[in-house]
PyMOL Python script that loads the backbone (N, CA, C, O; Angstrom):
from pymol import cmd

cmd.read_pdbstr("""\
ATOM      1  N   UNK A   1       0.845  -1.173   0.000  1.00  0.00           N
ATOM      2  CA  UNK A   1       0.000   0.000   0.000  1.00  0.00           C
ATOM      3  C   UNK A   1       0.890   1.236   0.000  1.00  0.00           C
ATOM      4  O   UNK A   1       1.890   1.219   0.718  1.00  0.00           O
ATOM      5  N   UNK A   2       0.655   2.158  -0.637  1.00  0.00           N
ATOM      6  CA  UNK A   2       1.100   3.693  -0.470  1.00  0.00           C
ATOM      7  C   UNK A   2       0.559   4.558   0.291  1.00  0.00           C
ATOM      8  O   UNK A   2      -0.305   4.146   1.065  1.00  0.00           O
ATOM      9  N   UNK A   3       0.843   5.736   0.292  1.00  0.00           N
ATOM     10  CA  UNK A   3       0.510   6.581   1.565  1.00  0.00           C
ATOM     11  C   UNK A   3       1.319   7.724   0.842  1.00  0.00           C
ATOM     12  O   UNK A   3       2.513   7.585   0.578  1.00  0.00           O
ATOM     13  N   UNK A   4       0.274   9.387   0.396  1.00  0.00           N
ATOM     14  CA  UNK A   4       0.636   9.961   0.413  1.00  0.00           C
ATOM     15  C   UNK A   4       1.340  11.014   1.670  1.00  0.00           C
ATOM     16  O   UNK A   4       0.975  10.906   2.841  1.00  0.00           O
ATOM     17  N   UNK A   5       2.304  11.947   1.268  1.00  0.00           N
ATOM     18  CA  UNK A   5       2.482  12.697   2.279  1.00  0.00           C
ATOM     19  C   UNK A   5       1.212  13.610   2.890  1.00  0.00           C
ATOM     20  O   UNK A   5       1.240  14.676   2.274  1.00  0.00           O
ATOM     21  N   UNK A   6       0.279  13.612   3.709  1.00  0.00           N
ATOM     22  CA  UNK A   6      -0.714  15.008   4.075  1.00  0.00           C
ATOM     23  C   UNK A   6      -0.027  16.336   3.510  1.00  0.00           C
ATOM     24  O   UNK A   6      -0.593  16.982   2.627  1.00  0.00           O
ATOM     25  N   UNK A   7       0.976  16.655   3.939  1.00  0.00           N
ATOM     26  CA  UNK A   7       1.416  17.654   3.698  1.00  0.00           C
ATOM     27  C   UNK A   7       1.450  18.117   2.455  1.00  0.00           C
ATOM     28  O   UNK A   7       1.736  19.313   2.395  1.00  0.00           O
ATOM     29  N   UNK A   8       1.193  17.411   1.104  1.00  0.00           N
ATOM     30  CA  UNK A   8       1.085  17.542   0.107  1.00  0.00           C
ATOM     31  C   UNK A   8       0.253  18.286  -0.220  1.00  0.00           C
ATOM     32  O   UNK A   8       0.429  19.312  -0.878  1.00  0.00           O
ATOM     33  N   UNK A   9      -1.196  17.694   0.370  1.00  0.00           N
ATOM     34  CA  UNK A   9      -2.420  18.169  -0.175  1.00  0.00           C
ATOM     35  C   UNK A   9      -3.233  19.391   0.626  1.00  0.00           C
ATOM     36  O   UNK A   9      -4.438  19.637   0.577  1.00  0.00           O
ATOM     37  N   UNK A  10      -2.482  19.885   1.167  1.00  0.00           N
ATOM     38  CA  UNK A  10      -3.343  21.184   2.615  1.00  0.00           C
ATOM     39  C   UNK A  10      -2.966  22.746   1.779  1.00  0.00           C
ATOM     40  O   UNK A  10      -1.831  23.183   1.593  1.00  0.00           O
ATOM     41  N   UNK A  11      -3.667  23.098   1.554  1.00  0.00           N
ATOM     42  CA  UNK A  11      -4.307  24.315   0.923  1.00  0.00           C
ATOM     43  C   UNK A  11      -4.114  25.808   1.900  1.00  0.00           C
ATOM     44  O   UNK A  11      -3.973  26.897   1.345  1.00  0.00           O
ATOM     45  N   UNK A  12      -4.131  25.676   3.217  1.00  0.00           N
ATOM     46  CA  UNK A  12      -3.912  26.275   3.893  1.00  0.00           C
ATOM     47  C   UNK A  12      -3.276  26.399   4.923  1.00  0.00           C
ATOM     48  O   UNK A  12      -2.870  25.320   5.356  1.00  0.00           O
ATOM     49  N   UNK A  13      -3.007  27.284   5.523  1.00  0.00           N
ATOM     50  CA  UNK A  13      -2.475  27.124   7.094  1.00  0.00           C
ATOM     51  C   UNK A  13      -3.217  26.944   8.362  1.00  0.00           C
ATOM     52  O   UNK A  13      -2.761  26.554   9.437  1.00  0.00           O
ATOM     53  N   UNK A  14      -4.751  27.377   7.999  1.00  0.00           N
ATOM     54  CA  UNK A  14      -5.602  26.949   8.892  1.00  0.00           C
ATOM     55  C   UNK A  14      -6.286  25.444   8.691  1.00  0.00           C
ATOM     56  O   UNK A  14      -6.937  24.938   9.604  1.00  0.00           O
ATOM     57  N   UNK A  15      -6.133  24.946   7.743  1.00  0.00           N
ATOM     58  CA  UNK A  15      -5.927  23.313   7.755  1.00  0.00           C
ATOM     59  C   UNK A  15      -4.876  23.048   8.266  1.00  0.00           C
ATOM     60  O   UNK A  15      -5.157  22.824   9.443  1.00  0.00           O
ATOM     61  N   UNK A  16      -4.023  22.951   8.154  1.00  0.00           N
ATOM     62  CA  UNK A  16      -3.051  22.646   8.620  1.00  0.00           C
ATOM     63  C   UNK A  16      -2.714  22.228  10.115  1.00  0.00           C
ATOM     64  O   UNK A  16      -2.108  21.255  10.564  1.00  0.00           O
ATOM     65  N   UNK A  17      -3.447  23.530  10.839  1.00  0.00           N
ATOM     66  CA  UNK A  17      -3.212  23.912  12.339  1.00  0.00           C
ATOM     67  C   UNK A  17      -4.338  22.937  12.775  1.00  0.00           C
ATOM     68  O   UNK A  17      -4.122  22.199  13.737  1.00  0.00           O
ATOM     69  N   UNK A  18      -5.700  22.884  12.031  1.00  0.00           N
ATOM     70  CA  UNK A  18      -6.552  21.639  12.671  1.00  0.00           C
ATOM     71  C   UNK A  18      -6.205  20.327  12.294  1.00  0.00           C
ATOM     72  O   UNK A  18      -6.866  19.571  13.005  1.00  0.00           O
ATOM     73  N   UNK A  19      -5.395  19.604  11.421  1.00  0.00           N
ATOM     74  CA  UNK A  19      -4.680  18.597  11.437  1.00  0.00           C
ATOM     75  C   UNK A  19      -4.123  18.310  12.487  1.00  0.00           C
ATOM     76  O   UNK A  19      -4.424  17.471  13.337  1.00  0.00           O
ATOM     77  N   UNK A  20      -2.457  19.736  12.372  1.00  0.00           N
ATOM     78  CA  UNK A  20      -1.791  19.317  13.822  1.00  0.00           C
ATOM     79  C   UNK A  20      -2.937  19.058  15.490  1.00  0.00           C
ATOM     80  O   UNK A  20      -2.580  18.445  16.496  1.00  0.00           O
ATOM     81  N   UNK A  21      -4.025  19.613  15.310  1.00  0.00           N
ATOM     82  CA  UNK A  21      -4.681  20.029  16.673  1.00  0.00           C
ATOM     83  C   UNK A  21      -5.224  18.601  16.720  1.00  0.00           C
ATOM     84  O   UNK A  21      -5.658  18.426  17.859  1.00  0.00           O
ATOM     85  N   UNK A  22      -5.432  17.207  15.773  1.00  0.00           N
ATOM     86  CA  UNK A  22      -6.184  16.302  15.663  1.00  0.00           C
ATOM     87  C   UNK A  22      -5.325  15.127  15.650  1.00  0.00           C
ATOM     88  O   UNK A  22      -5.733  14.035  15.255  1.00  0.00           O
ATOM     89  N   UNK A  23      -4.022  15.352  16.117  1.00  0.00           N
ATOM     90  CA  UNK A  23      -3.038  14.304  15.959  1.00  0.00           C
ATOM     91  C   UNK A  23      -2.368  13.904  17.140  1.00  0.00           C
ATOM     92  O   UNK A  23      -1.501  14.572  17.702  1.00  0.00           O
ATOM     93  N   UNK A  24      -2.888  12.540  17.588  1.00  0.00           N
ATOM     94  CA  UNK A  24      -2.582  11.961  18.868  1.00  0.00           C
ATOM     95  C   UNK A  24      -1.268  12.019  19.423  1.00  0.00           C
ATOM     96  O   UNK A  24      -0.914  12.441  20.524  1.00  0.00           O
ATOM     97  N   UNK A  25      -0.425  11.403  18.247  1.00  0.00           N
ATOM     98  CA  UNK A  25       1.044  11.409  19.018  1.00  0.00           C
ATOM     99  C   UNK A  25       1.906  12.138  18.270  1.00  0.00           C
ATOM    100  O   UNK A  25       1.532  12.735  17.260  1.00  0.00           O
ATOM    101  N   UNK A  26       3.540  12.154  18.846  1.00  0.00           N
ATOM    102  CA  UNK A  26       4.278  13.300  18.433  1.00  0.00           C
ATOM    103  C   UNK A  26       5.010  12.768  16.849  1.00  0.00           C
ATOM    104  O   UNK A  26       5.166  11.555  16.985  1.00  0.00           O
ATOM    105  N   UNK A  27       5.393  13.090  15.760  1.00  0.00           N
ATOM    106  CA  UNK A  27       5.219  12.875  14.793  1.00  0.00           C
ATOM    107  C   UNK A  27       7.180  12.829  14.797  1.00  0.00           C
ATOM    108  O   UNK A  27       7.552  14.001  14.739  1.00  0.00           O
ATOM    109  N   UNK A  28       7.964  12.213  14.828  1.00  0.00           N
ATOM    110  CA  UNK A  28       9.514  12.097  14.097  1.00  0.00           C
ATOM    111  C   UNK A  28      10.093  12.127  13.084  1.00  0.00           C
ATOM    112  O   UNK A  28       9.634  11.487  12.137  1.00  0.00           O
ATOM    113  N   UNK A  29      10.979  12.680  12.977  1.00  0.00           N
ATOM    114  CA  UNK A  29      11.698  12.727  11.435  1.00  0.00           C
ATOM    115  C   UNK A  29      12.647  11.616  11.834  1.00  0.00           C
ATOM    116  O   UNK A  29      13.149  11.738  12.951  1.00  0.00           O
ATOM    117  N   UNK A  30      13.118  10.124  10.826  1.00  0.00           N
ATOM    118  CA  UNK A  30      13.773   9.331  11.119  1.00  0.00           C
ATOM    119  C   UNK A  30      14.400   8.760   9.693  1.00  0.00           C
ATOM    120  O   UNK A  30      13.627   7.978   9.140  1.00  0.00           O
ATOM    121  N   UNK A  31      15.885   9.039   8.851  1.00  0.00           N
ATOM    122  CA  UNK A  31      16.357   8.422   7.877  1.00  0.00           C
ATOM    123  C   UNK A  31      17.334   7.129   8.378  1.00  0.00           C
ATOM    124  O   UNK A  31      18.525   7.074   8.684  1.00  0.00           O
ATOM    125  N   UNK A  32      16.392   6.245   8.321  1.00  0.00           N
ATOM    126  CA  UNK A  32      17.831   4.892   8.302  1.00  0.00           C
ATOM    127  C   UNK A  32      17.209   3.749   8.261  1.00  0.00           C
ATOM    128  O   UNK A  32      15.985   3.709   8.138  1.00  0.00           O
ATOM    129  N   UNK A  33      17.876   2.780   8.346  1.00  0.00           N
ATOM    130  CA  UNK A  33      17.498   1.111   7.521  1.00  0.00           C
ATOM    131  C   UNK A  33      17.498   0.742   8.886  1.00  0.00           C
ATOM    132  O   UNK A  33      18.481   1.108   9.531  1.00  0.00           O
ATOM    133  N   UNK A  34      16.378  -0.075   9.634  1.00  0.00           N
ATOM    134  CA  UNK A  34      15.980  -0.873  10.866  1.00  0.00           C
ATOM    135  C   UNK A  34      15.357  -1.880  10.413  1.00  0.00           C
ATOM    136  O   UNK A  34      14.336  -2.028   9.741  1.00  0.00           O
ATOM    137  N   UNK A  35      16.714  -3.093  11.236  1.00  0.00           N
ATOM    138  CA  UNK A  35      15.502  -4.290  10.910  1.00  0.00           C
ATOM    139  C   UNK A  35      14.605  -4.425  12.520  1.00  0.00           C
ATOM    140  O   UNK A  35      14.791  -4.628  13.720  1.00  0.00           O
ATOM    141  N   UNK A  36      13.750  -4.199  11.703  1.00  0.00           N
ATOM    142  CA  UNK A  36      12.422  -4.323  12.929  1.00  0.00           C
ATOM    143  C   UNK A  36      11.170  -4.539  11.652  1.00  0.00           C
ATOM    144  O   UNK A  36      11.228  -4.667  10.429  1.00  0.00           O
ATOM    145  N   UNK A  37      10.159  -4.504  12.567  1.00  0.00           N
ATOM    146  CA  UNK A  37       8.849  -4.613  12.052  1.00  0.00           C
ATOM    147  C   UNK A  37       8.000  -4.295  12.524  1.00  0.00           C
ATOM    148  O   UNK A  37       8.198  -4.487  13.723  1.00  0.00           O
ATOM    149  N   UNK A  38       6.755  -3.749  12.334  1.00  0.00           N
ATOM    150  CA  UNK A  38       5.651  -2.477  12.430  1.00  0.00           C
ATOM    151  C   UNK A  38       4.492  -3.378  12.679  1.00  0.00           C
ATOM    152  O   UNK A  38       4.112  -4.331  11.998  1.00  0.00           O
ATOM    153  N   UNK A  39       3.759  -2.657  14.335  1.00  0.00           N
ATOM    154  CA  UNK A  39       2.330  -3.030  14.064  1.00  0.00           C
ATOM    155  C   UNK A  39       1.648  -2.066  13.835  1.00  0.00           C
ATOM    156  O   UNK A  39       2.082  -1.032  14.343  1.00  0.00           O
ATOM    157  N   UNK A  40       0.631  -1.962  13.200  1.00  0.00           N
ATOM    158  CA  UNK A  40       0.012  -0.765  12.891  1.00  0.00           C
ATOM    159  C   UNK A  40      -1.519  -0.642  13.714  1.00  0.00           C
ATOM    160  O   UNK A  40      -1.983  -1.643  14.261  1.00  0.00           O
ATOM    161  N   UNK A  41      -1.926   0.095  13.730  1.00  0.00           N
ATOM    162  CA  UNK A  41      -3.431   0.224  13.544  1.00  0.00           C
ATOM    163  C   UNK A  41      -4.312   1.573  13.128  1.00  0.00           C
ATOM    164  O   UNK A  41      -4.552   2.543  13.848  1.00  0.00           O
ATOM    165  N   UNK A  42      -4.816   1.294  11.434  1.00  0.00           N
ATOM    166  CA  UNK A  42      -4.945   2.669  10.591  1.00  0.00           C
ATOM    167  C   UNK A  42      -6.431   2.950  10.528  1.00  0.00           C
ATOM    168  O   UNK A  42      -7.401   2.352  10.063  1.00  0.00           O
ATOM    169  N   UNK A  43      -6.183   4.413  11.357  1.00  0.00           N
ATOM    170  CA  UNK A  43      -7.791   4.980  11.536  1.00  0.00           C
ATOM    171  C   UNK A  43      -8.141   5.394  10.424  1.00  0.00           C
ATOM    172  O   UNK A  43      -7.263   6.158  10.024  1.00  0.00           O
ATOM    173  N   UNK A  44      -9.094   5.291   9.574  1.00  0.00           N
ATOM    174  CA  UNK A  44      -9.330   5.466   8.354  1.00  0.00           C
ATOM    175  C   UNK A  44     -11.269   6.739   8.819  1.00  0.00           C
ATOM    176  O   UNK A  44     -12.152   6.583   9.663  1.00  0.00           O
ATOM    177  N   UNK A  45     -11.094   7.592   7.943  1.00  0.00           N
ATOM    178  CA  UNK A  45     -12.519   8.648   8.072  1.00  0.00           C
ATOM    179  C   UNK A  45     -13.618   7.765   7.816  1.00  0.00           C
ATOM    180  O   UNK A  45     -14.671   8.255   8.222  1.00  0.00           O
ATOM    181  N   UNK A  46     -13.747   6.644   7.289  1.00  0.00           N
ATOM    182  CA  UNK A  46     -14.979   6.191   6.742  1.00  0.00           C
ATOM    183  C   UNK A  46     -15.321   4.878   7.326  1.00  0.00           C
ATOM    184  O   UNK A  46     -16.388   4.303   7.111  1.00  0.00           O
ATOM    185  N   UNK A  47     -14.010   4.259   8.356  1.00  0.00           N
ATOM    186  CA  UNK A  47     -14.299   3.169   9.491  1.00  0.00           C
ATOM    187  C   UNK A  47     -14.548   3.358  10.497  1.00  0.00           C
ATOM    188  O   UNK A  47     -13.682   4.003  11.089  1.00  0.00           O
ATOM    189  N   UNK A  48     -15.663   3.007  11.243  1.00  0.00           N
ATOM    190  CA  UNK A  48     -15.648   2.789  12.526  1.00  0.00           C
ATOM    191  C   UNK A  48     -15.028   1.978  13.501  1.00  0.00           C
ATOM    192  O   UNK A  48     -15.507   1.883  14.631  1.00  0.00           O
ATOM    193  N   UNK A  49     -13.953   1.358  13.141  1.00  0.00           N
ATOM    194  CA  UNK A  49     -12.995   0.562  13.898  1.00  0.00           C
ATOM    195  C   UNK A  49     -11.514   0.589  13.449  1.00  0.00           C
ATOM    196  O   UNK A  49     -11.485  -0.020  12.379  1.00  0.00           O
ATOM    197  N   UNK A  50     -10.246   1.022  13.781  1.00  0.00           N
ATOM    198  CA  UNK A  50      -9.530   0.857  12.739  1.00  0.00           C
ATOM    199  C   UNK A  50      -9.190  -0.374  12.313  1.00  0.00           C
ATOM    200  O   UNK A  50      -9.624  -1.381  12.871  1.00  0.00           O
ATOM    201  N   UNK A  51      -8.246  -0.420  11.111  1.00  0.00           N
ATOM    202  CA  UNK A  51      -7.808  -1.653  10.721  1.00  0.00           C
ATOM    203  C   UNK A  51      -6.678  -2.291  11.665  1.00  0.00           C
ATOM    204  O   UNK A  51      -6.493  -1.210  12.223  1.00  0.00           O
ATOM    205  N   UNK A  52      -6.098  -2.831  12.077  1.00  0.00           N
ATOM    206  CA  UNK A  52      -4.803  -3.964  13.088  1.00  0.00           C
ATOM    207  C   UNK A  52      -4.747  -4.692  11.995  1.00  0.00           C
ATOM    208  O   UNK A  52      -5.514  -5.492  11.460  1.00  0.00           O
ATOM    209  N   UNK A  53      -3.366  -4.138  11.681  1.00  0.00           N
ATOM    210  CA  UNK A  53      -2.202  -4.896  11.156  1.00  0.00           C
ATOM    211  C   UNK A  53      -1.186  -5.384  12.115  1.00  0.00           C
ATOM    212  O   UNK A  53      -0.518  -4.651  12.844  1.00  0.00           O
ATOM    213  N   UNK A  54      -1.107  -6.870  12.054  1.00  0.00           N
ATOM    214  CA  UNK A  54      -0.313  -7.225  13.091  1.00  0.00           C
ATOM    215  C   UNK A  54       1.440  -6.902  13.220  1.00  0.00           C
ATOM    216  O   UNK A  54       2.104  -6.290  14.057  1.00  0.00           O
ATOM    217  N   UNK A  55       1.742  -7.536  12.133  1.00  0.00           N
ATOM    218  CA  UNK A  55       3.150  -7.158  10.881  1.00  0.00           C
ATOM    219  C   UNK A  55       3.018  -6.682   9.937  1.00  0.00           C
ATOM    220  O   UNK A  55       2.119  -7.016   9.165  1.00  0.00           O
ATOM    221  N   UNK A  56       3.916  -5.698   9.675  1.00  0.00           N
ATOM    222  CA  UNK A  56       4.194  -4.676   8.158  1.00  0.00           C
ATOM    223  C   UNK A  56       5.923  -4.323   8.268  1.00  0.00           C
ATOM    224  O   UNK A  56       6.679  -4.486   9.226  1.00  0.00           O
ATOM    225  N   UNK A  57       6.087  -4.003   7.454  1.00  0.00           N
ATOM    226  CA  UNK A  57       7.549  -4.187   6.864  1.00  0.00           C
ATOM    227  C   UNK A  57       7.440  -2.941   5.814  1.00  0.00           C
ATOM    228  O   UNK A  57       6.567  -2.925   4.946  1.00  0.00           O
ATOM    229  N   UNK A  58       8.578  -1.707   5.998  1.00  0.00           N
ATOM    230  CA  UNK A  58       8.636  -0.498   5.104  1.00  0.00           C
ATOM    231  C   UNK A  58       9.207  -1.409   3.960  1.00  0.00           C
ATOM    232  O   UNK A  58       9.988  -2.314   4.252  1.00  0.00           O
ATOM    233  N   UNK A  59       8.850  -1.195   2.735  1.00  0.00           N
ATOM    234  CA  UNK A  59       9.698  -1.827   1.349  1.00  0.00           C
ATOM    235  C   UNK A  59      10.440  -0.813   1.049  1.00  0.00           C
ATOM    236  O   UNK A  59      11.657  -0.949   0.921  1.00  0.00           O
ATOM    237  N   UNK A  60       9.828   0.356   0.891  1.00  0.00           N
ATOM    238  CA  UNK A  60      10.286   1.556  -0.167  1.00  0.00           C
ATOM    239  C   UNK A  60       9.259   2.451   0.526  1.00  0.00           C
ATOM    240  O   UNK A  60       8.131   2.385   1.013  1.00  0.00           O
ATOM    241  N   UNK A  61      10.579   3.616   0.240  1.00  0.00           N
ATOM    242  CA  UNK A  61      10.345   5.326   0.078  1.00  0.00           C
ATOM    243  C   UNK A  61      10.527   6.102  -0.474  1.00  0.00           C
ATOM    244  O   UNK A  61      11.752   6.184  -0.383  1.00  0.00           O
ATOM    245  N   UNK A  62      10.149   7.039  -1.216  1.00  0.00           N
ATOM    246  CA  UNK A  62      10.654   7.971  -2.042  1.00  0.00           C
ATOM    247  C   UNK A  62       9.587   9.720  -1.529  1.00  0.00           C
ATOM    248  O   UNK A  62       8.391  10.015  -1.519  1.00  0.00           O
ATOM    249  N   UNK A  63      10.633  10.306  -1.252  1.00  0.00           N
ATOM    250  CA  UNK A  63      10.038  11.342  -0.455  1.00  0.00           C
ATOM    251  C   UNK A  63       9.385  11.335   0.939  1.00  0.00           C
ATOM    252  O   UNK A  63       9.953  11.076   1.999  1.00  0.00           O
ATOM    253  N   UNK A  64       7.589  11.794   0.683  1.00  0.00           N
ATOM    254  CA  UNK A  64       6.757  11.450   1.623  1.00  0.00           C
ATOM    255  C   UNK A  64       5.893  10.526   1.091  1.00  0.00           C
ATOM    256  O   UNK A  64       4.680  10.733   1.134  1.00  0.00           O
ATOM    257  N   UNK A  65       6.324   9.592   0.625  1.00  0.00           N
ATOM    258  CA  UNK A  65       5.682   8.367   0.058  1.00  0.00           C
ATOM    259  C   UNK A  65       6.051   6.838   0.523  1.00  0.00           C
ATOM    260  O   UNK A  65       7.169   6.403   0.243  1.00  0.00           O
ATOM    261  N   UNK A  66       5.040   5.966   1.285  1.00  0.00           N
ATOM    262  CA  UNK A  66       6.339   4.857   1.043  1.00  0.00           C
ATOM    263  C   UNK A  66       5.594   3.399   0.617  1.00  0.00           C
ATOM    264  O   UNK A  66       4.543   3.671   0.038  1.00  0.00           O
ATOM    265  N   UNK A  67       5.783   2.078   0.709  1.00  0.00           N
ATOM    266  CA  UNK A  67       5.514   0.711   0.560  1.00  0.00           C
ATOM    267  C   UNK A  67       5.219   0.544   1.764  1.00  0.00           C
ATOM    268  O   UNK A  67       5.724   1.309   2.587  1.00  0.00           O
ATOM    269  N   UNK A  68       4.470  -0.327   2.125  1.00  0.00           N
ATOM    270  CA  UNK A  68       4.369  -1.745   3.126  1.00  0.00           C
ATOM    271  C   UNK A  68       3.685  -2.739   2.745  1.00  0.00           C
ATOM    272  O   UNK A  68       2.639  -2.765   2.097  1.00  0.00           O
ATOM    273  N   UNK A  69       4.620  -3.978   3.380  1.00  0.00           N
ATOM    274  CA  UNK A  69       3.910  -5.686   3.079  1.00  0.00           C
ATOM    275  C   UNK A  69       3.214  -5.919   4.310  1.00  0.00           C
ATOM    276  O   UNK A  69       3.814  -5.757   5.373  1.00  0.00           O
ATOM    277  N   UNK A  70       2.407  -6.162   4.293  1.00  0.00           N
ATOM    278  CA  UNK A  70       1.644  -6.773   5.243  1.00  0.00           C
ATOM    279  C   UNK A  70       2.189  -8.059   5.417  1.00  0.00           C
ATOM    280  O   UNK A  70       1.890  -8.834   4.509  1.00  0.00           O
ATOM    281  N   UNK A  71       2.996  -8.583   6.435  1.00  0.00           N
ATOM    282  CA  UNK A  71       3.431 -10.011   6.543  1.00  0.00           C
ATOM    283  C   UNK A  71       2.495 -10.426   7.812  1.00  0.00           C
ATOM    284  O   UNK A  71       2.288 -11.639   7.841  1.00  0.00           O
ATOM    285  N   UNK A  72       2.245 -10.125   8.244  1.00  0.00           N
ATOM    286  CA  UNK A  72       1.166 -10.803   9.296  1.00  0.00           C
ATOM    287  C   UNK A  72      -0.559 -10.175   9.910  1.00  0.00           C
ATOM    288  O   UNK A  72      -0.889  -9.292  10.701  1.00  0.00           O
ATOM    289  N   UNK A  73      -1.071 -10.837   9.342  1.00  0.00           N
ATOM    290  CA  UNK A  73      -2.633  -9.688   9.469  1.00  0.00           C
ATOM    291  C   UNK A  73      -3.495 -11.120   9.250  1.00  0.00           C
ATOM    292  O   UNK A  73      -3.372 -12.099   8.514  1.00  0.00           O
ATOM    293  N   UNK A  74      -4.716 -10.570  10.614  1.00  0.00           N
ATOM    294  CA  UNK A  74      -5.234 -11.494  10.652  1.00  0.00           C
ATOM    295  C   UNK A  74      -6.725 -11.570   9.165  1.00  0.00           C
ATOM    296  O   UNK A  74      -7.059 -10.684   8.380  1.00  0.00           O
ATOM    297  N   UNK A  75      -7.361 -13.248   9.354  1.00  0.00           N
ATOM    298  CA  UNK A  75      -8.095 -12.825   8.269  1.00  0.00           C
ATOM    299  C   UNK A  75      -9.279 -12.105   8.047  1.00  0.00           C
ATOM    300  O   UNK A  75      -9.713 -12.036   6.898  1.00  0.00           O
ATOM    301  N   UNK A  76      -9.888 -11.538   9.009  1.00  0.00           N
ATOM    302  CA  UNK A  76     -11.331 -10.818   9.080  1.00  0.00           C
ATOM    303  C   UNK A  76     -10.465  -9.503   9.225  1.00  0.00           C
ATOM    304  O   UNK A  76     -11.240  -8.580   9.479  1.00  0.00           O
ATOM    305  N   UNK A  77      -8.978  -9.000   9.154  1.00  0.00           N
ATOM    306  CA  UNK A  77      -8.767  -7.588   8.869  1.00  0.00           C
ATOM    307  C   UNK A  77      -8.237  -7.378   7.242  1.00  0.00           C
ATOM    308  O   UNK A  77      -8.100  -6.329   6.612  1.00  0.00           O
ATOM    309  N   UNK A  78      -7.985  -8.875   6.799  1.00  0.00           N
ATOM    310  CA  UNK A  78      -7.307  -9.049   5.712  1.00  0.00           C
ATOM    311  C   UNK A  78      -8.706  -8.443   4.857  1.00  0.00           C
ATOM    312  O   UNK A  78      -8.489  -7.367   4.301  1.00  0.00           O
ATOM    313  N   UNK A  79     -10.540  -9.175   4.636  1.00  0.00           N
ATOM    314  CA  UNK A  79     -11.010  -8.913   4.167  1.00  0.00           C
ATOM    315  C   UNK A  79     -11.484  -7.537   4.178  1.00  0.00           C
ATOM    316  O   UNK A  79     -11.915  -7.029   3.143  1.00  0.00           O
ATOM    317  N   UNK A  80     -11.423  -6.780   5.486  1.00  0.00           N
ATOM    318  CA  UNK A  80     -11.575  -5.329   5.233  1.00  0.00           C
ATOM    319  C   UNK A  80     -10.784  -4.679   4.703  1.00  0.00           C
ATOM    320  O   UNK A  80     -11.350  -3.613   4.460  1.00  0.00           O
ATOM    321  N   UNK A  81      -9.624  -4.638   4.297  1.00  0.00           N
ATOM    322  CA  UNK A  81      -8.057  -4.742   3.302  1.00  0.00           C
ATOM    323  C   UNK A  81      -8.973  -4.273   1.946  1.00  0.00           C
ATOM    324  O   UNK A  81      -9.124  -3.175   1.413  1.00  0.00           O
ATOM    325  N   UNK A  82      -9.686  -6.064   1.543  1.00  0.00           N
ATOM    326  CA  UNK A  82      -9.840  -6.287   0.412  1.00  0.00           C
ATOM    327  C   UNK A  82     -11.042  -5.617   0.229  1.00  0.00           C
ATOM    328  O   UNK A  82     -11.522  -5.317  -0.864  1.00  0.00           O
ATOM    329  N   UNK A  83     -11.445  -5.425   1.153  1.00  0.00           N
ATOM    330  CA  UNK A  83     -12.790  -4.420   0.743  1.00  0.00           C
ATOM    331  C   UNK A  83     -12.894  -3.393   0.552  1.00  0.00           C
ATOM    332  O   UNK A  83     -13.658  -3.115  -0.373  1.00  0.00           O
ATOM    333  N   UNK A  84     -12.037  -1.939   1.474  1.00  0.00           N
ATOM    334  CA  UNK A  84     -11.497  -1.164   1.113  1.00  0.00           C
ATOM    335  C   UNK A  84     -10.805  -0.864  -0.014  1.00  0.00           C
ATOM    336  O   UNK A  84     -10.678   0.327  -0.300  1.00  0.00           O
ATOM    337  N   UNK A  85     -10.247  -1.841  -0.837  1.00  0.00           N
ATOM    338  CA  UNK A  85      -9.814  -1.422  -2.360  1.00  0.00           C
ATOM    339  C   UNK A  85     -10.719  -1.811  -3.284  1.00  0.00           C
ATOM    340  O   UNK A  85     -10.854  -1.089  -4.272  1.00  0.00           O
ATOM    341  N   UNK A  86     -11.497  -2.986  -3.164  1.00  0.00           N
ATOM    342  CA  UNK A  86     -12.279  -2.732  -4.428  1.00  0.00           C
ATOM    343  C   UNK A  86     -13.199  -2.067  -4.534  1.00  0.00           C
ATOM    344  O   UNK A  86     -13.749  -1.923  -5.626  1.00  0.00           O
ATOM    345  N   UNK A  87     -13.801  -1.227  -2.966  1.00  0.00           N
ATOM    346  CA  UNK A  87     -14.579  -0.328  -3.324  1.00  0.00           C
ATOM    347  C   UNK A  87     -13.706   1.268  -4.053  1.00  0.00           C
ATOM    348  O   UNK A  87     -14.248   2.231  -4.595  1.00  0.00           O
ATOM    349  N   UNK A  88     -12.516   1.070  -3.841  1.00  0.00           N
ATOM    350  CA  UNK A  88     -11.948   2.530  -4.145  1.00  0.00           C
ATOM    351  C   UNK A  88     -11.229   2.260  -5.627  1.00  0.00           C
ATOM    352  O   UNK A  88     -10.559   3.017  -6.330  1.00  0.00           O
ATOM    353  N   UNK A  89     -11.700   0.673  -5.843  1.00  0.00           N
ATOM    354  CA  UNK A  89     -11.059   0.443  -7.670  1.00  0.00           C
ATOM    355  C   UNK A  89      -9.766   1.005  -7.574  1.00  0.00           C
ATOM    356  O   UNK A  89      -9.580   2.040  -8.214  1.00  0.00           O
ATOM    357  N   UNK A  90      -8.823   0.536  -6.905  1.00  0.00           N
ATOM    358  CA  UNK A  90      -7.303   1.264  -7.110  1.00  0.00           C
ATOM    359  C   UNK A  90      -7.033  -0.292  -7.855  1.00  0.00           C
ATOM    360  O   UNK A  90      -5.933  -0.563  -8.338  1.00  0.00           O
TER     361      UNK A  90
END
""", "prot")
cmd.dss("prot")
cmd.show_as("cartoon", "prot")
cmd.util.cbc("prot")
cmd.orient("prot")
């Protein structure tokens, strides 16, 4: 999956400031190669639960853009995965 940067798309500075005002934790700047692995859990505007990803793995970055594999996700989050894209036809 990809993930644009937010910062890309904000039009203003008063967006901006209600973003920052809506963002739980503190946000890091971090360049370097870690072997580790990521659990996630992605609040999405149009779910009422987020998704739990158990394992994910960065592939690739380029800019504020990046990859992840899902290597471990269970299967009733896997189908909301799959449901979420074919309703958005990516």
């Amino acid at each position: 999956m990809a993930a644009k940067d937010p910062g890309l798309t904000r039009t203003s500075s008063a967006g901006y400031e209600a973003e920052m005002a809506e963002r739980r934790g503190r946000r890091l700047s971090l360049s370097c190669r870690v072997g580790m692995t990521l659990r996630l859990s992605l609040f999405l505007h149009n779910l009422k639960w987020p998704l739990r990803i158990d394992e994910a793995w960065v592939r690739w970055v380029n800019g504020g853009m990046f990859g992840l594999e899902f290597t471990g996700i269970r299967p009733a989050q896997r189908e909301r995965v799959r449901a979420i894209i074919m309703k958005a036809k990516l």
